[in-house]
C-alpha positions in Angstrom: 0.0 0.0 0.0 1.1 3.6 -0.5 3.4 5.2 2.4 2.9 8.9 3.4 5.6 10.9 3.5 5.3 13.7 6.2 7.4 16.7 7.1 9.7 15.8 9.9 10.4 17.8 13.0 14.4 18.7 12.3 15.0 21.1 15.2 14.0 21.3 18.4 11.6 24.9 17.8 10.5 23.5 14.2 7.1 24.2 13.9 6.9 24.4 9.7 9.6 23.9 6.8 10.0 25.3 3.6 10.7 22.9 1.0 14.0 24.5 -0.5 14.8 21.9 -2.9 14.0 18.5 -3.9 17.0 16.1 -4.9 14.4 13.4 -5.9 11.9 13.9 -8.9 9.1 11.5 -9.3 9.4 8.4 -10.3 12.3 7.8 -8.9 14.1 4.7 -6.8 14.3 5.8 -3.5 16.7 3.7 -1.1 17.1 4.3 2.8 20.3 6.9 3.5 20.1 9.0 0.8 19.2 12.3 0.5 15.1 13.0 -0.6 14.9 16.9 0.0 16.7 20.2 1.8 14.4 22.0 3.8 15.0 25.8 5.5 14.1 25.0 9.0 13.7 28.0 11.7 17.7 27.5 12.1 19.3 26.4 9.2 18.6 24.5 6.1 18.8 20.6 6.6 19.0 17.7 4.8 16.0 15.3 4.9 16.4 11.4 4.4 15.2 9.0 3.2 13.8 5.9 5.2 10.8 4.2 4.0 12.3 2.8 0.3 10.2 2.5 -2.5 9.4 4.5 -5.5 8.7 8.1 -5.3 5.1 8.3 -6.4 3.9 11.6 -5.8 5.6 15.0 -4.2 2.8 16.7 -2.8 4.2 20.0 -1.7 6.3 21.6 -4.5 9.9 23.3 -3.9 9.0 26.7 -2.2 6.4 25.6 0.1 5.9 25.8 3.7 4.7 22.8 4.8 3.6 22.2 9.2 5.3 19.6 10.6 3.2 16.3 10.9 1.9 16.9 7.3 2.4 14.8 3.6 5.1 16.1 1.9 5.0 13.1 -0.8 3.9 9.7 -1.5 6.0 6.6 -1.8 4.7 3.4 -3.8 6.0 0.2 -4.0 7.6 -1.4 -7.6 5.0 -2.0 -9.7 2.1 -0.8 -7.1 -0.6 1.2 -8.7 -1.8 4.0 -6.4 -5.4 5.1 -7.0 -5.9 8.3 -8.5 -8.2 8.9 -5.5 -5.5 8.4 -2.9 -5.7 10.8 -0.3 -2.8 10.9 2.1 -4.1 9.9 5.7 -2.7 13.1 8.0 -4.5 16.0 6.0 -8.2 14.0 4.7 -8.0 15.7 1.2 -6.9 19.3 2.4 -4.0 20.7 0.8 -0.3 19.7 2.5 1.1 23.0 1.1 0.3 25.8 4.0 1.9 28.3 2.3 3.1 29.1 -0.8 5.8 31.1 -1.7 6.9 32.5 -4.8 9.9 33.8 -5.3 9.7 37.5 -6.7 11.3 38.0 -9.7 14.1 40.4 -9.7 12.4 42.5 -13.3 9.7 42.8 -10.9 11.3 45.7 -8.9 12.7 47.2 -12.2 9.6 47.1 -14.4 7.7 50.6 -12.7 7.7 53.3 -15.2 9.5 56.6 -14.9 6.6 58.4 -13.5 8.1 62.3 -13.3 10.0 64.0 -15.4 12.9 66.0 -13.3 12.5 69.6 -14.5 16.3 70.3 -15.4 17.9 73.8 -16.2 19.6 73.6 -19.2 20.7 75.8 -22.1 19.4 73.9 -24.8 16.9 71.6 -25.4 18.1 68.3 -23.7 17.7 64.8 -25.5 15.1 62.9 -23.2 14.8 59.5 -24.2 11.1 58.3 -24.1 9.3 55.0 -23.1 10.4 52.7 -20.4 13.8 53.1 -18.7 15.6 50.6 -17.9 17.5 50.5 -14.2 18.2 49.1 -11.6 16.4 49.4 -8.3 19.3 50.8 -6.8 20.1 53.6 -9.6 16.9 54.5 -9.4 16.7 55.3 -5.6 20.4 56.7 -6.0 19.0 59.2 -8.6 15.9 60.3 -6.9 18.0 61.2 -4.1 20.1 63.4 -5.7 17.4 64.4 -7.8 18.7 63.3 -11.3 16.6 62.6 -14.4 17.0 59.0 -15.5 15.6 59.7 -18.8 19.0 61.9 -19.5 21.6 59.1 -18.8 23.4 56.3 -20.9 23.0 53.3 -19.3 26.4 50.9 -19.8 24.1 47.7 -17.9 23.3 44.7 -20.1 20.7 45.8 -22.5 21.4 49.7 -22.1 20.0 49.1 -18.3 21.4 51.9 -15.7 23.6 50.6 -13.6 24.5 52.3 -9.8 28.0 53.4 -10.9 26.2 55.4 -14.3 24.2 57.7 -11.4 26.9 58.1 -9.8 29.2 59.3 -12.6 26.4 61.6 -13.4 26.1 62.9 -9.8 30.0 63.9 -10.3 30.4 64.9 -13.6 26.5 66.7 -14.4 24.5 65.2 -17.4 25.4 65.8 -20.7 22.3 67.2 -22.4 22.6 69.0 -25.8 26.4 69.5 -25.2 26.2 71.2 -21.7 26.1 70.5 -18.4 23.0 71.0 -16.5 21.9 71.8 -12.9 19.2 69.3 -11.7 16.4 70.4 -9.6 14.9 67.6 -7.0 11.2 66.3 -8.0 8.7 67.6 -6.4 6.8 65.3 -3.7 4.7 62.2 -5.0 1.7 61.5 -3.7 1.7 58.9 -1.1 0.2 55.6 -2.1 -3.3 54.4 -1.4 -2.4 50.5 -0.5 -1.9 49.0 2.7 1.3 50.1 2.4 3.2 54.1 2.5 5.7 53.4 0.3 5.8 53.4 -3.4 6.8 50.2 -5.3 9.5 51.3 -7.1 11.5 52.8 -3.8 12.2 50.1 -2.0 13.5 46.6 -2.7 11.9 43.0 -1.2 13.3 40.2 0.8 11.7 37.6 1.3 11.5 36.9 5.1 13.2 33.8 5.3 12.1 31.1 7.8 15.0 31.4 10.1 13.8 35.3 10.2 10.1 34.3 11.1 10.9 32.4 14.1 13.7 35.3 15.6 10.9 37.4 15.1 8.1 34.9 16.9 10.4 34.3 19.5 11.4 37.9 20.4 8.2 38.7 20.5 6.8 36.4 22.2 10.0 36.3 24.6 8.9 40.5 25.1 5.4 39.7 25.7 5.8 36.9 28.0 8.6 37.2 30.0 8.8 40.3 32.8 12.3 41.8 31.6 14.4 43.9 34.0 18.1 45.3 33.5 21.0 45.5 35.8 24.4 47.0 34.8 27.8 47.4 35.8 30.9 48.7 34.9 34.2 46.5 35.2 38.4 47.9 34.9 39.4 45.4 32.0 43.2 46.7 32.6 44.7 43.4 33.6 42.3 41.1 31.5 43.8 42.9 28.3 47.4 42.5 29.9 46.6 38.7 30.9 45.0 38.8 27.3 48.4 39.7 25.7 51.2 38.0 27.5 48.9 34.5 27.1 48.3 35.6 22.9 52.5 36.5 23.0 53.5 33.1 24.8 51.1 31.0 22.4 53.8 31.8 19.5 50.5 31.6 17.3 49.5 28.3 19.1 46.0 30.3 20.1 44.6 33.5 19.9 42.3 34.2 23.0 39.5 37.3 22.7 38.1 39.3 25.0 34.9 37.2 24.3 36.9 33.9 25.1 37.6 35.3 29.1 34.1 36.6 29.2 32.5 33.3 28.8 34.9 31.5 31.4 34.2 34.3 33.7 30.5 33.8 33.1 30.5 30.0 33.8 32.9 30.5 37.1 30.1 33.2 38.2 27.3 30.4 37.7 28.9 28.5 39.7 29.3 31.1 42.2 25.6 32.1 42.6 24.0 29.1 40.8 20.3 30.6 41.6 21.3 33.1 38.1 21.7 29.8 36.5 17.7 28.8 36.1 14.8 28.5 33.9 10.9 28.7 34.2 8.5 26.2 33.9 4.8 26.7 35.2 5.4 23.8 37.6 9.5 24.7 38.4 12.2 26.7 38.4 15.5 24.6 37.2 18.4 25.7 38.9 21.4 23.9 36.4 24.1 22.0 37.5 26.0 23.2 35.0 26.6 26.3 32.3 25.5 25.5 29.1 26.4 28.9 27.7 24.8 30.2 24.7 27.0 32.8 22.7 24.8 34.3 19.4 26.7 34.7 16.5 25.5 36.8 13.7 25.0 34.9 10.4 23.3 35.7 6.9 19.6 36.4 7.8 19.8 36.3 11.5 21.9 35.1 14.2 22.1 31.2 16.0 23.4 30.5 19.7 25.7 27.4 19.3 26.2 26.1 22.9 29.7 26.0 25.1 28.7 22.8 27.2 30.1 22.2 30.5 31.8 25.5 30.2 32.9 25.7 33.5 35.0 22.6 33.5 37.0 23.5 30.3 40.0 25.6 30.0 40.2 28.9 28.0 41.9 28.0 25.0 39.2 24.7 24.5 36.8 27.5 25.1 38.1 29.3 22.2 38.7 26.7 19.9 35.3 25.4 20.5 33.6 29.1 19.9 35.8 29.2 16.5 34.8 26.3 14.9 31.4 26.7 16.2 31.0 29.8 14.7 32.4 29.1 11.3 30.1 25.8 11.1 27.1 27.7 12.6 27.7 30.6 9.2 28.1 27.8 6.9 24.6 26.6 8.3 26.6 23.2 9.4 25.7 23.1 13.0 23.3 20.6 14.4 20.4 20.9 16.6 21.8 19.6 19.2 24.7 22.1 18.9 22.7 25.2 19.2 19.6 24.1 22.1 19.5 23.1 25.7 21.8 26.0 26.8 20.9 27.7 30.1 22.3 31.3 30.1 23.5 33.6 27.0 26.1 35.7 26.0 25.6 38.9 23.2 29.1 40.8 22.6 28.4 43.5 20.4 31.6 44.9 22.0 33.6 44.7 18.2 30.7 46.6 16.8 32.1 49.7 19.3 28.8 49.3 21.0 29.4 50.6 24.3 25.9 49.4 25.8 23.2 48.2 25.3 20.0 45.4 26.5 19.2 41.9 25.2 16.1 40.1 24.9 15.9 37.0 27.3 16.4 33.9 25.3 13.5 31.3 27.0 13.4 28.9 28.6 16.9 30.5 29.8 16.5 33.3 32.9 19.0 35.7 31.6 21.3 37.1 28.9 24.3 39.1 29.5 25.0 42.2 26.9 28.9 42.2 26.7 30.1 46.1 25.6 33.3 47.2 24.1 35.8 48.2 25.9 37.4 52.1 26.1 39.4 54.2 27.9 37.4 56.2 30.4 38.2 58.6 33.0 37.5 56.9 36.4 38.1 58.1 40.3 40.5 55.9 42.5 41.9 56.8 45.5 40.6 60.2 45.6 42.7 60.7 42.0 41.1 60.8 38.6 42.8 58.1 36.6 42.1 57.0 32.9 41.3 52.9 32.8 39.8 50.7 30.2 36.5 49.7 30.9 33.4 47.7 30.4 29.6 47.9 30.5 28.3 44.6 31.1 23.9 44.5 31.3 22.3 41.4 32.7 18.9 41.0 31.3 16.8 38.8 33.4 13.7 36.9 33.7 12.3 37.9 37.1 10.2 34.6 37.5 13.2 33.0 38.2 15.8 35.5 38.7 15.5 38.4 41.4 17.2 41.5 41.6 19.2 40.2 44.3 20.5 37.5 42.8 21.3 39.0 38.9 23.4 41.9 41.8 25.2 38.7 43.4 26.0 37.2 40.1 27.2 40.7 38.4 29.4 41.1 41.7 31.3 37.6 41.2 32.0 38.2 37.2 33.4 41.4 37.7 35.5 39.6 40.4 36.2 37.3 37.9 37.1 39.9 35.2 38.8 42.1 37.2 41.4 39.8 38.9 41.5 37.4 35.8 44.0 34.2 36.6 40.8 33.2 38.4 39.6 32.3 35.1 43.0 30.4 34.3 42.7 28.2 37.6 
């Protein structure tokens, strides 16, 4: 008898996939091991396998689609079964698999709106306008209406005579050749704003598709916003002798290892949960887990979002395996090679936006974790000691917390031990 294929939960948070490509067409042999399909899950596209063998009968839910989990993707037959035309998969009773839909825009989309004002130009002569449709690209044509110049008067050097970016810009620098002269352009006067759903016009703005990864970072913040009662603490810490440590350990290694900033902040981070463990809890509406060990989440920014691969057991692991481990963890997690079980099940996060010269700034709780620590860059600032103004580099660090299982009291106790930590930094190395 036939064999429903269904759409598989790949991640831990995977509510829906998009089918991104099928390697299989049908018709064909299907044998357990290889790959069927890749579908763009909330994290990263995956490959999806085959197990039940056969021959691939029917794909139900064409490349582009997003599909819920638990629904027919595809049917398999066996050789030489004959499936009835009737057959209706047994998960979805004749209702569509496909949930969604989505068609990929086409790029001549954005370009095909028609030049619809002429820029008034001062000119000494009547200026050779060419007429119809102009060819450009979206970026050209926001370029020009910026500065206020006439597409109709430029050259393009694009494939097909199509205005390209750097043609704008040459006329931006050099003026627009019109009847021999070079003419002042005057800006356009103000459209009037559209009647859709929409306040933009069509032709001013480019689309990207939201991409499933994007979706669920958006879900999740949101819901994380709604849903968990957020509040900050903050402190500044002297990173004078973490930087030194920092150097004389990068200057020994002879190129063996290069430790960051980030690299000590984790370490410090896990030796703090273990110093006030209460920081290092979740919610559930029947307990609070207080971990027996830091599972630390550092995000790491990737095309079309960020992930949070997982230090595990970071408290027992030395400094350099905690920067090895975040390298290769981070080049994996851009290449969107990392596992599920390499980025869930951590129990506090790190965000360092530190490199970005970000001196401060707030995260958004990560559930079911009960806080996220915002890692600043660091600067020279002027600072009182002793009675004496002296300059030292410095750090903001701000603890985000979930105050169901986190009080201000204990997010205080746990700042107070990292900045130990960080300030007096062989405690890390011990």
């Amino acid at each position: 008898m036939p064999i429903d294929l269904f759409m598989t939960q790949l991640s831990p948070t995977m509510t829906e996939g998009k089918i991104a490509r099928w390697l299989k067409k049908e018709g064909d042999t299907l044998e357990s091991g290889e790959i069927l399909a890749e579908v763009e899950t909330d994290k990263a596209t995956m490959e999806m396998e085959v197990i039940d063998e056969g021959i691939l009968h029917k794909i139900l839910s064409p490349e582009g689609s997003i599909v819920a989990v638990g629904t027919a993707i595809a049917v398999i037959a066996e050789d030489d079964e004959t499936v009835p035309d009737d057959y209706k998969p047994a998960d979805n009773a004749g209702e569509p698999a496909v949930i969604e839909e989505v068609v990929a825009e086409q790029p001549a989309a954005a370009q095909a709106a028609e030049a619809k004002a002429t820029v008034p130009v001062a000119q000494p002569s009547a200026p050779v306008i060419r007429k119809g449709r102009i060819k450009a690209s979206p970026l050209a044509r926001r370029i020009a209406k910026q500065k206020g110049i006439n597409l109709a008067a430029i050259t393009g050097t694009g494939p097909h005579g199509r205005i390209t970016r750097s043609d704008v810009e040459k006329a931006v620098r050099v003026g627009i050749n019109l009847g021999g002269a070079t003419a002042a352009v005057v800006a356009p006067p103000p459209r009037p704003m559209p009647t859709g759903p929409l306040p933009y016009h069509e032709d001013e703005f480019e689309r990207v598709e939201n991409s499933m990864m994007r979706k669920a970072i958006a879900r999740r913040l949101t819901e994380s916003k709604q849903q968990v009662p957020h509040f900050y603490l903050s402190v500044d810490v002297a990173m004078d002798r973490l930087m030194d440590l920092r150097a004389q350990l990068n200057e020994a290694a002879d190129g063996a290892f290069k430790l960051s900033v980030n690299d000590f902040v984790i370490k410090a981070v896990a030796k703090a949960l273990v110093d006030v463990p209460a920081a290092n809890a979740s919610w559930t509406e029947s307990d609070t887990l207080v971990h027996k060990h830091a599972h630390i989440s550092v995000a790491v920014a990737i095309d079309g979002g960020l992930i949070t691969p997982v230090i595990r057991f970071a408290e027992q692991k030395g400094i350099t395996d905690i920067s090895g481990e975040v390298k290769e963890l981070a080049v994996r997690a851009r290449a969107g090679e990392l596992q599920p079980e390499e980025y869930s099940g951590g129990t506090f996060s790190i965000s360092n936006l530190g490199m970005y010269g970000v001196k401060q700034f707030a995260a958004i709780v990560n559930p079911p974790e009960g806080a996220i620590l915002a890692v600043g860059g660091t600067d020279e600032r002027p600072v009182i000691e002793n009675g004496e103004v002296v300059v030292k580099k410095m750090m903001t660090l701000t603890l985000s917390c979930d105050h169901r299982v986190v009080d201000g009291a204990v997010g205080a106790e746990f700042l107070a031990a990292l900045k130990t930590h960080i300030e007096k930094p062989a405690s890390v190395l011990i």
